[in-house]
VMD Tcl script that builds the backbone (N, CA, C; Angstrom):
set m [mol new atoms 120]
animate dup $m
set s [atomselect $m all]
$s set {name element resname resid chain x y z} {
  {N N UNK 1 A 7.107 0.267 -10.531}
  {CA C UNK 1 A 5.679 0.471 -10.815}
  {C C UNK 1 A 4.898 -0.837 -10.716}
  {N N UNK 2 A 5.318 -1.937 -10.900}
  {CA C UNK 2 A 4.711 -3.225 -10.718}
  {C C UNK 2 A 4.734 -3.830 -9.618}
  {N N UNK 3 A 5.294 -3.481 -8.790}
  {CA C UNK 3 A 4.990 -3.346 -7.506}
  {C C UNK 3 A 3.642 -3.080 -6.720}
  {N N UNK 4 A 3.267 -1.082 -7.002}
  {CA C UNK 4 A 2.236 -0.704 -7.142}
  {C C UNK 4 A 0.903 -1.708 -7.387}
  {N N UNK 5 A 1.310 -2.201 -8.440}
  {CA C UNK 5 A 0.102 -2.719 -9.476}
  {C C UNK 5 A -0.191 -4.347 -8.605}
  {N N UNK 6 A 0.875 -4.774 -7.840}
  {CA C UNK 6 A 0.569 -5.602 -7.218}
  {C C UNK 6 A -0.316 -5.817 -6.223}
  {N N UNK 7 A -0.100 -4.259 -5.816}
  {CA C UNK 7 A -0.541 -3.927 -4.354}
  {C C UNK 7 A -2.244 -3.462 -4.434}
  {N N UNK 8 A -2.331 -3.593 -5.679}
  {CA C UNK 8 A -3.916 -2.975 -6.291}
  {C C UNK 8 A -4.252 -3.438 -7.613}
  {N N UNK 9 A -4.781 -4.728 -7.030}
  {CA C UNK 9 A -5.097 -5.514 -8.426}
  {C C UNK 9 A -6.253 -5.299 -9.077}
  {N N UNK 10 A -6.319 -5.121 -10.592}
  {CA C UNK 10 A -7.675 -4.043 -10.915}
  {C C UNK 10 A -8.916 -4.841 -10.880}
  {N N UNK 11 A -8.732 -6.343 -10.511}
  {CA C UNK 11 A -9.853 -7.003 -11.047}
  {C C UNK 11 A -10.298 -7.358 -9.407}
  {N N UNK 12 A -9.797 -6.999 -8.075}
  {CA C UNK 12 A -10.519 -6.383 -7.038}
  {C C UNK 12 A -10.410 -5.334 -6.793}
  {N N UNK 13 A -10.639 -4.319 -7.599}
  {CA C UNK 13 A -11.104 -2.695 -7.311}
  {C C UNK 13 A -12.500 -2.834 -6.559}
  {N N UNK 14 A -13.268 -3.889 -7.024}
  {CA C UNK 14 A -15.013 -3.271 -6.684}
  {C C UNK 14 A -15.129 -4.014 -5.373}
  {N N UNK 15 A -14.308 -4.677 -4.539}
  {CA C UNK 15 A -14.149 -4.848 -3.258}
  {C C UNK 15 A -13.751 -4.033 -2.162}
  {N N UNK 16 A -14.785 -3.884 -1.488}
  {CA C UNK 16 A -14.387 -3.016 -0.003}
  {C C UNK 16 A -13.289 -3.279 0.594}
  {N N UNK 17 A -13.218 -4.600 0.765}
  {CA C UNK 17 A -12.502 -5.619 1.763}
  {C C UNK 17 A -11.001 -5.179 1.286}
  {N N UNK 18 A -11.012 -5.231 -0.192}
  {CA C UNK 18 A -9.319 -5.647 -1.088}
  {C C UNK 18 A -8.523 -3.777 -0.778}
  {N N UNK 19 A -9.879 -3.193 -0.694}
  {CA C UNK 19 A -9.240 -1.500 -1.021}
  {C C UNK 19 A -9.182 -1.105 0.526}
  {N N UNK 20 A -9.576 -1.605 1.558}
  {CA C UNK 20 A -9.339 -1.248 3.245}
  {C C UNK 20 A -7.801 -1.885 2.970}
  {N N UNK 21 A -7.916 -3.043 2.763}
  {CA C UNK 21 A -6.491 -3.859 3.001}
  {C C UNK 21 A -5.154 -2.943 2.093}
  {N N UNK 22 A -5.594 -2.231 1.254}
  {CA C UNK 22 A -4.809 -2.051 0.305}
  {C C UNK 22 A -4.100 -0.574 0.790}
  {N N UNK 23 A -5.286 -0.055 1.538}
  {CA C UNK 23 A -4.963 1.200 2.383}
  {C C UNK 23 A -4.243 1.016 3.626}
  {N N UNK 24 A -4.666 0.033 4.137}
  {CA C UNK 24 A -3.628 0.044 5.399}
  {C C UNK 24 A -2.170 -0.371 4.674}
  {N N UNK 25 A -1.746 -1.266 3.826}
  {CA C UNK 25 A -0.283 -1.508 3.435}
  {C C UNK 25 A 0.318 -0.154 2.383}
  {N N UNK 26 A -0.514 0.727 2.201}
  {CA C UNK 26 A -0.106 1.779 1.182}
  {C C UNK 26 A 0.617 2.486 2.898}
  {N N UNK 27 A -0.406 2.867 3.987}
  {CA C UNK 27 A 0.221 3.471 5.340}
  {C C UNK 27 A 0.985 2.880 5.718}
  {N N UNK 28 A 1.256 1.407 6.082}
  {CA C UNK 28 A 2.196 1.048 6.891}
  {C C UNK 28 A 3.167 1.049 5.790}
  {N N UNK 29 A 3.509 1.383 4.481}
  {CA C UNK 29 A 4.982 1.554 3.595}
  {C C UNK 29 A 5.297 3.150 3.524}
  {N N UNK 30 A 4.572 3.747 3.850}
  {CA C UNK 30 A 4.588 4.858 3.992}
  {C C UNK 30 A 5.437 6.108 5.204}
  {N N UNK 31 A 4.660 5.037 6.510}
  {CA C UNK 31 A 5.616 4.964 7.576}
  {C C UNK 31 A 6.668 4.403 7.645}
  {N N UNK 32 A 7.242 3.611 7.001}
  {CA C UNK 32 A 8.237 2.678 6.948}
  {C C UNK 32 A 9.516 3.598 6.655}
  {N N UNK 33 A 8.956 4.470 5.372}
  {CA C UNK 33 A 9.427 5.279 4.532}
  {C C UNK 33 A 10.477 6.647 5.298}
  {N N UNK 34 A 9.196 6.912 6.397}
  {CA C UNK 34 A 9.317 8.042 7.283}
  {C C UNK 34 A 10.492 7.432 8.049}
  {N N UNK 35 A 10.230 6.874 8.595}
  {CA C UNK 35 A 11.030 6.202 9.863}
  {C C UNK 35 A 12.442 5.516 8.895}
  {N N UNK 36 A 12.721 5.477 7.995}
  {CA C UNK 36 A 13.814 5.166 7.660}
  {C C UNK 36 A 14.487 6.481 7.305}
  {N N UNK 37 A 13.496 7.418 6.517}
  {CA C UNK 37 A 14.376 8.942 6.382}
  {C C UNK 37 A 14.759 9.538 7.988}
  {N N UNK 38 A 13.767 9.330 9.022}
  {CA C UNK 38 A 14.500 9.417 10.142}
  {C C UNK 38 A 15.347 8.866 10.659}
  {N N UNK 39 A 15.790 7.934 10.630}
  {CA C UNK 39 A 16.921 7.179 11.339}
  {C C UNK 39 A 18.006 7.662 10.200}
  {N N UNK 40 A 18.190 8.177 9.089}
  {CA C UNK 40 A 19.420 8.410 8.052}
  {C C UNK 40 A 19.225 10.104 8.248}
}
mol reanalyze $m
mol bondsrecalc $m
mol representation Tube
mol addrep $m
């Protein structure tokens, strides 16, 4: 879970910039995710 919390730090929530960035690394772990349940 602190991981998470890394990845979305609350004291840049009110940044555009921090929550685009935060969305593309939430997708690219996401895919990561996929593509490893595919290859197993």
């Amino acid at each position: 879970m602190e991981k998470w919390r890394l990845l979305w730090p609350e004291q840049g929530d009110d940044s555009i910039l921090n929550k685009a960035k935060n969305c593309i690394i939430f997708k690219f772990m996401l895919n990561l995710i996929r593509t490893k349940i595919k290859l197993i």
